[in-house]
C-alpha positions as CSV (number, residue, x, y, z in Angstrom):
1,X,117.9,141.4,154.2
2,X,115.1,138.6,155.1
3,X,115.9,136.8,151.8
4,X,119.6,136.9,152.4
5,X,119.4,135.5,155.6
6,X,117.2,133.1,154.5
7,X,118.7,132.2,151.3
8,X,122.4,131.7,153.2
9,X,121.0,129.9,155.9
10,X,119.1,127.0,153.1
11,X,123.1,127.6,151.9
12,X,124.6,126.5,155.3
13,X,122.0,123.5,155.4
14,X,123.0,122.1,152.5
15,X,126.5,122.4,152.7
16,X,125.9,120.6,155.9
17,X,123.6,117.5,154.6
18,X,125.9,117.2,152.0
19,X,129.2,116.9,154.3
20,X,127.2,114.3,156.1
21,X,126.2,112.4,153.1
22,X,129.3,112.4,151.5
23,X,131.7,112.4,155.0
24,X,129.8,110.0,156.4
25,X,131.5,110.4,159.7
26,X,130.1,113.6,162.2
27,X,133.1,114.9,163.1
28,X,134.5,114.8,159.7
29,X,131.0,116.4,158.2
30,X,131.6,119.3,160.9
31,X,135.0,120.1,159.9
32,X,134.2,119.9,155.9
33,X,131.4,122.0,156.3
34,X,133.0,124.8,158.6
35,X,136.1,124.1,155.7
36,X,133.5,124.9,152.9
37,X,132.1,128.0,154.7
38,X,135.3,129.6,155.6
39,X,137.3,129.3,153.3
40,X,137.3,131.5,149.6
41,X,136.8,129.3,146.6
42,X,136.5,130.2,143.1
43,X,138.1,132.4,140.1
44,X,137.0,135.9,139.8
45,X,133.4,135.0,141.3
46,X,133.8,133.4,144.7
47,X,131.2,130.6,146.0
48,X,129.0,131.5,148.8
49,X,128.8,135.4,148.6
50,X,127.8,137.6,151.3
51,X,125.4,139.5,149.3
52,X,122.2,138.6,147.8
53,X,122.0,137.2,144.1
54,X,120.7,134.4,142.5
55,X,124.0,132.8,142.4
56,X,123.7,132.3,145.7
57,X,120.3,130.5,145.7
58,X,121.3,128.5,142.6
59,X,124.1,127.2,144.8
60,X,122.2,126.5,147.9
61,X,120.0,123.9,145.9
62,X,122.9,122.4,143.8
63,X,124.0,121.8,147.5
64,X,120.8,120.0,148.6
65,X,120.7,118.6,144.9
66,X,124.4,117.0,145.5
67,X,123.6,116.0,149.0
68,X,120.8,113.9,147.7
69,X,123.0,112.6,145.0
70,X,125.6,110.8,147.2
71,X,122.5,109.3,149.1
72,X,121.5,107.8,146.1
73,X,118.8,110.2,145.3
74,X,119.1,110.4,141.8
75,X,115.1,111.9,141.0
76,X,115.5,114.4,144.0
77,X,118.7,115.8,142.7
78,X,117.5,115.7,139.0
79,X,114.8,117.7,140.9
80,X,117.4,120.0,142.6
81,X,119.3,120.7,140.0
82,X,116.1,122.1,137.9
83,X,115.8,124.4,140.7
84,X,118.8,125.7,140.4
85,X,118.8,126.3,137.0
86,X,115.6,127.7,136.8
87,X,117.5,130.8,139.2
88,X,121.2,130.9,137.4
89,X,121.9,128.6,134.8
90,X,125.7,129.0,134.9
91,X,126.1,127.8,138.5
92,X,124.0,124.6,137.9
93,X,125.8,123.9,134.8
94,X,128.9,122.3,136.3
95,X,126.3,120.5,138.9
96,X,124.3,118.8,136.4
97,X,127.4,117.8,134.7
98,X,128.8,116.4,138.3
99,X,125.6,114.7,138.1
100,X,125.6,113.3,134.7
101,X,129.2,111.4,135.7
102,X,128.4,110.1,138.7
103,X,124.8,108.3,137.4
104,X,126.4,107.3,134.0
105,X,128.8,104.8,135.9
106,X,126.2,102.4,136.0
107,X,124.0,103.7,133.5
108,X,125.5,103.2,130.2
109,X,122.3,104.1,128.6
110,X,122.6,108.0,129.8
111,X,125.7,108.3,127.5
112,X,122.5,107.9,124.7
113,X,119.6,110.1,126.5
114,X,123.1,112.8,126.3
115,X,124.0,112.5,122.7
116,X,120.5,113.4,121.8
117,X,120.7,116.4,124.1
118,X,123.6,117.5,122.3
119,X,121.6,116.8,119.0
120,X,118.6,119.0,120.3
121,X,120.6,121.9,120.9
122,X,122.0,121.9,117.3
123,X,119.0,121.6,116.0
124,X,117.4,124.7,118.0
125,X,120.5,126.4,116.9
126,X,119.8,126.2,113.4
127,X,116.9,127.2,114.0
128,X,117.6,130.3,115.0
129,X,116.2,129.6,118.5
130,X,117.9,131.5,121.3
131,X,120.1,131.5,123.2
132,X,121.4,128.1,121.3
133,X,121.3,130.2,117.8
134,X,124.5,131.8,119.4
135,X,126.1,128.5,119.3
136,X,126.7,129.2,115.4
137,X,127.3,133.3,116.2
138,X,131.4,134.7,116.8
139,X,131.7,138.3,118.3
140,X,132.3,140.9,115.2
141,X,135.4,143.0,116.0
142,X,133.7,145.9,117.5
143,X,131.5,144.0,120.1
144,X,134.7,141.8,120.9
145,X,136.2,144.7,121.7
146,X,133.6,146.1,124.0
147,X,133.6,142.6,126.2
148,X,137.5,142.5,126.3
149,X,137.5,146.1,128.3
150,X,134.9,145.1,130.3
151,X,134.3,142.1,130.9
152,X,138.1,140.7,129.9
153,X,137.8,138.0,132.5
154,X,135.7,136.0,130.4
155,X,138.6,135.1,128.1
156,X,141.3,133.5,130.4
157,X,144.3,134.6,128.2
158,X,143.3,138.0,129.8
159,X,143.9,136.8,133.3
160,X,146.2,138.7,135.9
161,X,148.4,136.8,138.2
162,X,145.8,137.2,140.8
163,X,143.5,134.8,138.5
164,X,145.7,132.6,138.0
165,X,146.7,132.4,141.5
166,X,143.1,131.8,142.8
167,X,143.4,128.7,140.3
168,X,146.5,127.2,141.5
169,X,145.2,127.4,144.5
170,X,141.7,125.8,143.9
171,X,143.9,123.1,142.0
172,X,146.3,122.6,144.8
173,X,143.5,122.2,147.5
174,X,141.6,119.7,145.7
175,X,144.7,117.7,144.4
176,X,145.4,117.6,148.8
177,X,141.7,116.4,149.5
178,X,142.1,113.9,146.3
179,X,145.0,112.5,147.0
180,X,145.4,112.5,150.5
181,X,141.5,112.7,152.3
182,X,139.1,110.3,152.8
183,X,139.0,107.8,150.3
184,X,135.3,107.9,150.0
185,X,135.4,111.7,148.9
186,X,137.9,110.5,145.9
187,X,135.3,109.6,143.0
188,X,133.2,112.5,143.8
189,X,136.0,114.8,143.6
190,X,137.8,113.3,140.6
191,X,134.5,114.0,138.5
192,X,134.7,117.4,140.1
193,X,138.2,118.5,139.2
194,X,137.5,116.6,135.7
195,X,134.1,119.5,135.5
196,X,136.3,122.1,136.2
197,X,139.2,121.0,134.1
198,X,136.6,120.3,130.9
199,X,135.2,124.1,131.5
200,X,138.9,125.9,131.2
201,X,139.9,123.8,128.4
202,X,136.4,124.7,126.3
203,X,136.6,128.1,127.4
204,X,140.2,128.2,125.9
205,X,139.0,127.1,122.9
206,X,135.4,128.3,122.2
207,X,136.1,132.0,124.0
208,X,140.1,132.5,123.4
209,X,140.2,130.9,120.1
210,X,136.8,131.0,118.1
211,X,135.3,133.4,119.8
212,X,132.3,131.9,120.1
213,X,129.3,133.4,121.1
214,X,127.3,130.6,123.5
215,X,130.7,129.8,125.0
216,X,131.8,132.6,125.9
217,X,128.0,133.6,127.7
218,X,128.2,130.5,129.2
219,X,131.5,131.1,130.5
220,X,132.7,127.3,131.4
221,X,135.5,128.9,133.3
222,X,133.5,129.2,136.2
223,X,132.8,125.7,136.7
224,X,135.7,125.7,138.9
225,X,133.7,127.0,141.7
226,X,132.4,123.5,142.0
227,X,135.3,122.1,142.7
228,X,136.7,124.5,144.8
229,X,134.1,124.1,147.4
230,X,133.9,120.3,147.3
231,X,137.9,120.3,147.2
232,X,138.0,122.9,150.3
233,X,135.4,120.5,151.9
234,X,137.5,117.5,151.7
235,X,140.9,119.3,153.0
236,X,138.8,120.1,155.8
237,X,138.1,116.8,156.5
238,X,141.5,115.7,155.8
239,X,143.1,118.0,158.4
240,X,141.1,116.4,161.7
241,X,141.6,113.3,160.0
242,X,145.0,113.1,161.2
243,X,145.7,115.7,163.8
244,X,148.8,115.1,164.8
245,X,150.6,114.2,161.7
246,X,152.9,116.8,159.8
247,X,150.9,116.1,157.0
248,X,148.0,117.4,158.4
249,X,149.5,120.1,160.0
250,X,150.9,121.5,156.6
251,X,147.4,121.1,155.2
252,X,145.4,122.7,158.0
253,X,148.4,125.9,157.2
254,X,147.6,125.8,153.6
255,X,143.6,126.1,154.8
256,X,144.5,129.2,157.3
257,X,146.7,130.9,154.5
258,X,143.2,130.5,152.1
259,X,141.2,131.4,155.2
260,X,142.9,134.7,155.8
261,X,143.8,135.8,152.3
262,X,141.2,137.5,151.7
263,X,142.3,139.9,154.5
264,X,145.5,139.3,154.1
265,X,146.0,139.1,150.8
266,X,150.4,137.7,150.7
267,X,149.0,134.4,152.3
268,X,147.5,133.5,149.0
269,X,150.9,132.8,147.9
270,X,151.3,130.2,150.2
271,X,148.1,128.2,150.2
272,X,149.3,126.0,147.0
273,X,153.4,126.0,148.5
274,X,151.9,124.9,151.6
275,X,149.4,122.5,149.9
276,X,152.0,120.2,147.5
277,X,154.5,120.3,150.6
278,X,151.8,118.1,152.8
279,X,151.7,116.0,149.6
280,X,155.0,115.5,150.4
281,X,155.1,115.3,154.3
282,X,156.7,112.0,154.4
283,X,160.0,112.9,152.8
284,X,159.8,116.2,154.7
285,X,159.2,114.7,157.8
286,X,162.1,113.0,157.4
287,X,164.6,115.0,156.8
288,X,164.5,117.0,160.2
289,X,166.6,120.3,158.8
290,X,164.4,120.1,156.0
291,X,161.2,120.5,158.0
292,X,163.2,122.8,160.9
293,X,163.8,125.1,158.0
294,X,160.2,125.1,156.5
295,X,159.0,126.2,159.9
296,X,161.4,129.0,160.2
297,X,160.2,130.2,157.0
298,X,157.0,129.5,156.7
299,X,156.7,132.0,160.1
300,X,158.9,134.3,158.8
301,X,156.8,135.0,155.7
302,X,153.6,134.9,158.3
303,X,155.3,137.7,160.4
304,X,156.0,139.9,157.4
305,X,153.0,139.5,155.9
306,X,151.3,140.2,159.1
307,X,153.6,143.3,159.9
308,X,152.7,144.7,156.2
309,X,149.3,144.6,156.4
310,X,149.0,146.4,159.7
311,X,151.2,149.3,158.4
312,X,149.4,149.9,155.4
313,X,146.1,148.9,156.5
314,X,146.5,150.8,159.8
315,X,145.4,150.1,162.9
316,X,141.3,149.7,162.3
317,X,141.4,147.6,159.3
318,X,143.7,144.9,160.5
319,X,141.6,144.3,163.5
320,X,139.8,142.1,161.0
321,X,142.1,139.5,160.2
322,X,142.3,139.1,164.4
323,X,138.4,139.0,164.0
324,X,138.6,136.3,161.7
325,X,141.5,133.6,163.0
326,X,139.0,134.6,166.4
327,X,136.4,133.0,164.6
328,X,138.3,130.4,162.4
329,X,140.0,129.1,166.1
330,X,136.3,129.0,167.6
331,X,135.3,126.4,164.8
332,X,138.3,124.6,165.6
333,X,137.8,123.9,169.0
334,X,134.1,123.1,168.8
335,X,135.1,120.5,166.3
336,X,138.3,119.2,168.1
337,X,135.7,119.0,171.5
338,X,132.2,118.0,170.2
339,X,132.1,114.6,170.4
340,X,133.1,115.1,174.3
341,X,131.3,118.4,175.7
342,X,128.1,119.4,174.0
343,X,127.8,121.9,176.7
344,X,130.9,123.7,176.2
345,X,130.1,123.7,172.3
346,X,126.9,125.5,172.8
347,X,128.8,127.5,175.1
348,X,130.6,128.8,172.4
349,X,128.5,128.8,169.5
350,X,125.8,131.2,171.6
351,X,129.4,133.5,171.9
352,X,129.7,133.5,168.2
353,X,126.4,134.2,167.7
354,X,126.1,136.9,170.4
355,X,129.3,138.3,168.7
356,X,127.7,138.4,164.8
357,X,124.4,139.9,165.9
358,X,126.5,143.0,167.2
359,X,128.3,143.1,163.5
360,X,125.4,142.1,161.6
361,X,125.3,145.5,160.0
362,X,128.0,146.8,158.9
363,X,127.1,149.5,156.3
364,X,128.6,152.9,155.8
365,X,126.2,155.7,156.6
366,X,125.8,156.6,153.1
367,X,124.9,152.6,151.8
368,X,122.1,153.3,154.8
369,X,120.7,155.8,153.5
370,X,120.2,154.6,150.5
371,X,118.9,151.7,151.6
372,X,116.2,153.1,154.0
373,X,115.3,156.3,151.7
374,X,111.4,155.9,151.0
375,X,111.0,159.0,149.4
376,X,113.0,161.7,147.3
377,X,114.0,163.9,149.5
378,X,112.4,167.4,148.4
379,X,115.2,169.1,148.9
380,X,117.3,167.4,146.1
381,X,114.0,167.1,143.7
382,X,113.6,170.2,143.7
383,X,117.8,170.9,142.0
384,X,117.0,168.2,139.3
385,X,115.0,168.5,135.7
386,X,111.2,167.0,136.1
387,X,112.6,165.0,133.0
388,X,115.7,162.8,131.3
389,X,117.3,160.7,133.6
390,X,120.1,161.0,136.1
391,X,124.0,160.3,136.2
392,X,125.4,160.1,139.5
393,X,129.0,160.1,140.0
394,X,130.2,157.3,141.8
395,X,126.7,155.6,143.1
396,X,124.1,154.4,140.7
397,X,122.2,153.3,143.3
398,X,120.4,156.3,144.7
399,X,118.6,157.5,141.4
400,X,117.5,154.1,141.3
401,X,116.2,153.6,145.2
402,X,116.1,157.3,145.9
403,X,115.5,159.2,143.2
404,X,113.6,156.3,141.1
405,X,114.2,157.1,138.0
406,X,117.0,155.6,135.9
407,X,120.5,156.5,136.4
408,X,121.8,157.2,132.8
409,X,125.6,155.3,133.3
410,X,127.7,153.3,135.5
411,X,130.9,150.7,135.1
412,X,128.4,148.3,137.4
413,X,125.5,148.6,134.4
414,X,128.1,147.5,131.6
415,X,128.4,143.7,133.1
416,X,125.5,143.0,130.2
417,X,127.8,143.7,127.0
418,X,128.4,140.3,126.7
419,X,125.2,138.6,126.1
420,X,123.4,142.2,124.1
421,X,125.5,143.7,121.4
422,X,123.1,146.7,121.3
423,X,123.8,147.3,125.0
424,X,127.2,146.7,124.4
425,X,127.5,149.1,121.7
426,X,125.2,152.0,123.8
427,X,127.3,151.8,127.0
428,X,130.3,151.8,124.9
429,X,129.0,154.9,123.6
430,X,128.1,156.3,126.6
431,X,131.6,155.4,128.3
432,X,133.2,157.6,125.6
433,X,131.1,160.4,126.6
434,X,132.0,160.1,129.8
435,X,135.7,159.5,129.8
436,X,136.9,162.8,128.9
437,X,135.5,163.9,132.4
438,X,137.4,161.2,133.6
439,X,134.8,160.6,136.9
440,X,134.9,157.9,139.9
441,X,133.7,155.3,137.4
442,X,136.8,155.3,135.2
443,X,139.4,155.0,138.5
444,X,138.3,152.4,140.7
445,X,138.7,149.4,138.6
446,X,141.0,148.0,136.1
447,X,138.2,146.5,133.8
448,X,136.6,150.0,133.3
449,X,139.4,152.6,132.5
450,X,138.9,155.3,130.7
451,X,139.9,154.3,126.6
452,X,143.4,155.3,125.4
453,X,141.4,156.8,122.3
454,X,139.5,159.4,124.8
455,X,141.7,162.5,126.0
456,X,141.2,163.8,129.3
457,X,139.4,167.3,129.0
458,X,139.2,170.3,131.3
459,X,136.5,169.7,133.8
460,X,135.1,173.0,132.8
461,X,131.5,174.1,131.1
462,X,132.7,173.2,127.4
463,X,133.1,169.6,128.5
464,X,130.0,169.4,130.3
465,X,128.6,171.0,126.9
466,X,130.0,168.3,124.4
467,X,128.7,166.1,126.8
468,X,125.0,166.9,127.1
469,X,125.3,167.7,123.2
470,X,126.6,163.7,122.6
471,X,123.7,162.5,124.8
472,X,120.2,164.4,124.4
473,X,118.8,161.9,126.5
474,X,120.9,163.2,129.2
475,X,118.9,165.4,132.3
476,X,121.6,166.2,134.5
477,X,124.6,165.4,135.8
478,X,125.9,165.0,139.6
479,X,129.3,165.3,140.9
480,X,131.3,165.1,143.8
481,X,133.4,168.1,142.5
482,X,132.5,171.0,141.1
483,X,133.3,171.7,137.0
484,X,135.4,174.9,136.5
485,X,133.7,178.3,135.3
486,X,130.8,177.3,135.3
487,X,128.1,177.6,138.2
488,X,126.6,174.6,139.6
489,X,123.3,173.8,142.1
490,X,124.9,172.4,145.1
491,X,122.8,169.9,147.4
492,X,124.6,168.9,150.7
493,X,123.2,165.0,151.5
494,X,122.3,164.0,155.1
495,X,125.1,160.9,155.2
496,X,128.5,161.3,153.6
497,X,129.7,159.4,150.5
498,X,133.3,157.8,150.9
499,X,134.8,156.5,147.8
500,X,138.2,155.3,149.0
501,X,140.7,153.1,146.6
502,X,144.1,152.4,147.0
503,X,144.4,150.5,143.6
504,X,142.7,150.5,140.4
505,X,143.8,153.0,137.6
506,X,143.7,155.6,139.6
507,X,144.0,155.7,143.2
508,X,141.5,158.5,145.2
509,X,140.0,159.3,148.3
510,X,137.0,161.1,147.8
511,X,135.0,161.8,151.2
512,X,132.3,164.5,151.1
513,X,128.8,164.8,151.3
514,X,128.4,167.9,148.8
515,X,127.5,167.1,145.8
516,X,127.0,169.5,142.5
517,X,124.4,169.1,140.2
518,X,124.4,170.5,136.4
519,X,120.8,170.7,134.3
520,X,121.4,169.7,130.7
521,X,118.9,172.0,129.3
522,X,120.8,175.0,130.8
């Protein structure tokens, strides 16, 4: 928890020095920063996540690294950008790039000091040396398969419509803040968009079409998170730029539509609608029916949307979205009032604070258990085999932090097939084994369902036979409910596990705090 905070605070400062670098103007840097923290950006892996990884650090110092870029910092980002690198190569892929363009503009001689880049990593892929020797490498039907059920957002002809709309929306943002915001954010962003826009069309290519090994690891798709953040930065400052105009107005609806999407998730289809209409605002705000009639829609749509979510959220649930417009509205004011009552904004920013240190923690009983578990407890250690490690139905995380001792499978511990072929191929393996059983992995997401080629089985003894015979390195097994005809150790856990999902494959509801535990070797 120290780390996180620390790591997203170093992620607020630099998303800060850099809207005041590249802004230029305070009230401007204060909206584009709120803009870039509030508001979700990116395809599939969204910027600025609330839990700790190294993306997150790796973003933090491309943040810093970009901030001293636009101050004409060129070594200190170069610096940076190493940094970031060094903790998740992916993320500070698109940066360095970003980088590249903007320092080439005047240095022609980079274009050179680049080729031969591109020249070293040929030559380190033929020689073998990896990763770069996967440069030369294509997936072999079996392992292709493998990555296209579980990791199938890697190529994006497998994209949903809920992909695709997160990219619309990126696009239609950052096309706003290009075309429309500050012209000082315009060459910046360009070279952003033009990141992005490179990474889909070579993961098109190199993952969709060739199947390419680096290129699909490398996934180039993601570069998009760059420009989503610098695009959602900009349309921040574009929105107090003009407060009064319709333009603005339609963008600053487009920005609350993104803001509360991912509570409520309907808006998303009208952040890019709401977007290309303020690229439009002149001829709207001409035509007075026209704009009378986008109003009375646009809080039609609102209303429903609202209205739907609180009937099938219920009444708990869609507190948040209140919770978060409370919040959004907050920013608003201390940037509409800063430059005027520096009281009254510290005022409210001790409330917000106030208000976040009574929600800091808001983990379910059975995530805080696990978490603050220091030793097995004796009375589950003493139901399990001394040896062979542990599957855990729908938690891999307490063998590991309870138990410590490896929990045998997951969905979560597949995210590796694509850059091992031997893991790929042994969780594979070990999905099939599982499938029959059909348990909490195989029904809460669409990227892990159980394979059409595995028939369901009775959840009886000569499943849970077949399935210790398949894996000898198997020591038990623990469910949430008990196998038929067959007698099980049952060990009743001092928090309660809740598994709820509405979507995914199959949709459950699995609330208990028995669980039932079956030795292998019996």
């Amino acid at each position: 928890m120290a780390l996180l905070l620390i790591v997203a605070a170093l992620w607020v400062a630099g998303a800060a020095w850099l809207a005041r670098g590249w802004l230029r103007d305070t009230r401007l840097a204060l909206a584009g920063a709120a803009a870039a923290i509030v508001l979700p950006g990116g395809i599939v892996f969204a910027y600025g996540e609330a839990f700790l990884t190294p993306r997150l650090l790796a973003e933090a110092l491309v943040l810093l690294a970009l901030a001293a870029m636009v101050r004409g910092r060129p070594l200190a980002s170069a610096a940076l950008m190493i940094g970031a690198g060094l903790f998740h190569p992916l993320t500070a892929l698109p940066a360095a790039a970003l980088l590249f363009l903007h320092e080439s503009r005047g240095r022609r001689w980079l274009w050179l000091v680049a080729a031969a880049g591109v020249a070293v990593v040929f030559g380190l892929a033929l020689a073998g040396i990896d990763p770069f020797a996967r440069l030369l490498q294509r997936f072999d039907p079996e392992w292709l398969a493998i990555i296209q059920q579980r990791d199938n957002y890697c190529f994006i002809g497998n994209w949903t419509g809920r992909e695709w709309l997160s990219a619309a929306n990126v696009l239609a943002v950052a096309m706003l803040a290009l075309l429309r915001g500050p012209a000082a954010v315009r060459p910046v962003l360009a070279m952003a968009l033009l990141v992005g826009g490179g990474g889909m069309v070579l993961a098109a290519i190199g993952a969709d079409l060739l199947h390419n090994v680096l290129i699909t690891n490398i996934q180039p798709w993601r570069w998009v998170w760059l420009a989503a953040l610098l695009g959602n930065m900009a349309a921040g400052a574009l929105v107090v730029t003009r407060p009064w105009r319709l333009e603005s107005g339609l963008a600053a609806f487009a920005l609350a539509c993104l803001a509360l999407s991912p509570t409520l998730p309907a808006l998303a289809l009208l952040v890019a609608p709401a977007a290309v209409a303020a690229l439009f605002a002149g001829v709207i705000g001409a035509n007075r029916p026209l704009r009378l009639a986008l109003i009375v829609v646009a809080a039609l749509i609102i209303s429903a949307a609202i209205s739907a979510a609180w009937q099938r959220l219920g009444p708990d649930p869609a507190i948040a979205p209140l919770i978060n417009l409370a919040f959004v509205a907050a920013i608003v004011i201390v940037i509409a009032i800063a430059p005027r009552s520096r009281s009254f904004v510290a005022a409210i920013t001790l409330t917000l604070f106030v208000a976040t240190v009574t929600r800091w923690d808001q983990r379910l009983p059975w995530k805080t258990y696990v978490d603050t578990s220091r030793t097995p407890p004796a009375s589950l250690t003493a139901l399990l085999p001394a040896t062979g490690q542990i599957y855990w139905e729908g938690d891999m995380t307490l063998p590991w932090f309870v138990l410590h001792r490896p929990n045998y499978f997951s969905c979560e511990q597949g995210a590796g097939v694509l850059f091992s072929r031997p893991n790929a191929i042994a969780w594979a393996r070990r999905a099939d084994s599982f499938a029959p059983l059909n348990t909490l992995d195989f029904q809460r997401y669409s990227f892990c369902k159980r394979p059409a080629s595995v028939p369901l089985a009775p959840r009886d003894g000569m499943a849970l036979t077949k399935l210790c015979r398949r894996e000898p390195g198997l020591g038990a097994i623990v469910l949430t409910r008990p196998l038929q005809g067959i007698t099980a150790r049952r060990w009743t856990a001092p928090a309660t596990f809740r598994d709820v999902a509405s979507g995914g494959p199959t949709p459950h509801n699995v609330v208990t705090n028995s669980f039932y535990i079956y030795d292998c070797s019996r």
